[in-house]
C-alpha positions as CSV (number, residue, x, y, z in Angstrom):
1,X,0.0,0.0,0.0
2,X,3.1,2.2,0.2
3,X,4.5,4.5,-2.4
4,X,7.2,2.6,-4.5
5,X,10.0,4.7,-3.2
6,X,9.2,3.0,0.0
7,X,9.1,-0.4,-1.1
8,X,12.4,-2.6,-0.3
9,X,14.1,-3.8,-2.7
10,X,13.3,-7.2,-4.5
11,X,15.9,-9.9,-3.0
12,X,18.0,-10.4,-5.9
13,X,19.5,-6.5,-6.2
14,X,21.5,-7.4,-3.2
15,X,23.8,-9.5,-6.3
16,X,24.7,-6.3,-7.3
17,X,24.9,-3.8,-4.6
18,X,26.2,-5.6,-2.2
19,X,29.7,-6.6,-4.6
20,X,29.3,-2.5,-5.9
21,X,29.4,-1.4,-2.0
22,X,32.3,-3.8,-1.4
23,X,34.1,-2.3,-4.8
24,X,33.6,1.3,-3.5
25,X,34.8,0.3,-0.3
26,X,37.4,-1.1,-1.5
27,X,38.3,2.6,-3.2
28,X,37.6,4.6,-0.4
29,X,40.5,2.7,1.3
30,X,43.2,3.6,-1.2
31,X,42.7,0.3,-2.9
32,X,44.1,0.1,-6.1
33,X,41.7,-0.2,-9.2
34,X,43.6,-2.8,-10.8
35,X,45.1,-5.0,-8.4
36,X,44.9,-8.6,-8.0
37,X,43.8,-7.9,-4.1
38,X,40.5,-5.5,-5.4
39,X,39.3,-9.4,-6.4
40,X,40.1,-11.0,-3.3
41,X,38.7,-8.0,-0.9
42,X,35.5,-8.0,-2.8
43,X,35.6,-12.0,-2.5
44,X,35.8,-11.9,1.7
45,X,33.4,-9.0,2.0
46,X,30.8,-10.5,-0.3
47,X,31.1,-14.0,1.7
48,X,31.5,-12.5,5.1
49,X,28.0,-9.9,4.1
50,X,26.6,-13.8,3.2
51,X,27.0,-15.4,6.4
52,X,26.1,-12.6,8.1
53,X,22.8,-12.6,6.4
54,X,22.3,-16.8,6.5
55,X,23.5,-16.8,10.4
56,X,20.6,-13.9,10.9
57,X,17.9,-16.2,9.1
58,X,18.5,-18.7,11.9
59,X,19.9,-17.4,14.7
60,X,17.5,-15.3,16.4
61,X,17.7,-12.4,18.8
62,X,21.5,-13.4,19.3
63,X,23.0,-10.1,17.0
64,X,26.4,-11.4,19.2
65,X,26.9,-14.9,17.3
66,X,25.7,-13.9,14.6
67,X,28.3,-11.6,14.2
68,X,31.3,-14.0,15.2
69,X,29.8,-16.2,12.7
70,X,30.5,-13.3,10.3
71,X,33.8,-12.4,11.5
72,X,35.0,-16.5,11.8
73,X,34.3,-16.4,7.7
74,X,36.2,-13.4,7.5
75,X,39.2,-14.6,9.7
76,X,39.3,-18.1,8.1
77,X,39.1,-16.8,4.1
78,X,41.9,-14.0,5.0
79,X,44.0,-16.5,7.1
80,X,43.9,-19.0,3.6
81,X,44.8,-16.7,1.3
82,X,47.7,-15.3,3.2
83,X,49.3,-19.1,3.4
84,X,48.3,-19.8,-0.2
85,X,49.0,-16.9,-2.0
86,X,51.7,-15.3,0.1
87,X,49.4,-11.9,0.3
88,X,48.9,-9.6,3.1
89,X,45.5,-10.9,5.3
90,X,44.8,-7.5,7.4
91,X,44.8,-5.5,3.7
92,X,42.4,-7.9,1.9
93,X,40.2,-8.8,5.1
94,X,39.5,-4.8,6.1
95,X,36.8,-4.4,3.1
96,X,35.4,-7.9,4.5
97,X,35.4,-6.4,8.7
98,X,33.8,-2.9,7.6
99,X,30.7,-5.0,6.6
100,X,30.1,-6.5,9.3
101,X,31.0,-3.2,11.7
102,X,28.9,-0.4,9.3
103,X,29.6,2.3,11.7
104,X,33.0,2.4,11.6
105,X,33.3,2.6,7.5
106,X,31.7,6.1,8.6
107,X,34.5,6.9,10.8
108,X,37.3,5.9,9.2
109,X,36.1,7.7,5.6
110,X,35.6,11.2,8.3
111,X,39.0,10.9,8.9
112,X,40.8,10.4,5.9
């Protein structure tokens, strides 16, 4: 009964604005455009935002485990790629931590 600007969005836009937000995330921390790591940061982010939201389809009033289940995928895909592919896994895991901790991507883009 609502206006259509007040209508949430269908379920599948969240294939493309969820890997677009992780892209311009990506940017706003001095990522370079064409870097091998843009692929892997978008990678961690886009699987951390999915456990976040299959964990919160489950787990109910418990915004604590959900979040731990986030930040486990997080830890566990940045902890493989640094053994496997001899990269740095704070640089490619930050993209992946600012979506499951929104407030402080507002933060840290005041600052810089």
């Amino acid at each position: 009964d609502f206006a259509w600007y007040l209508q949430p969005f269908p379920f599948y836009t969240q294939f493309i604005i969820v890997p677009l937000f992780s892209i311009l995330s990506s940017l706003a921390n001095l990522q370079p455009w064409r870097n091998s790591d843009m692929v892997v940061m978008v990678v961690i982010s886009c699987a951390s935002y999915a456990a976040n939201k299959a964990a919160n389809h489950f787990i109910f009033n418990r915004s604590d485990v959900v979040s731990a289940i986030g930040a486990f995928v997080v830890g566990v895909l940045g902890n493989v790629y640094s053994r496997k592919f001899s990269g740095t896994a704070f640089t490619s895991m930050v993209t992946g931590v600012l979506f499951l901790v929104p407030v402080s991507y507002v933060y840290i883009g005041w600052r810089m």
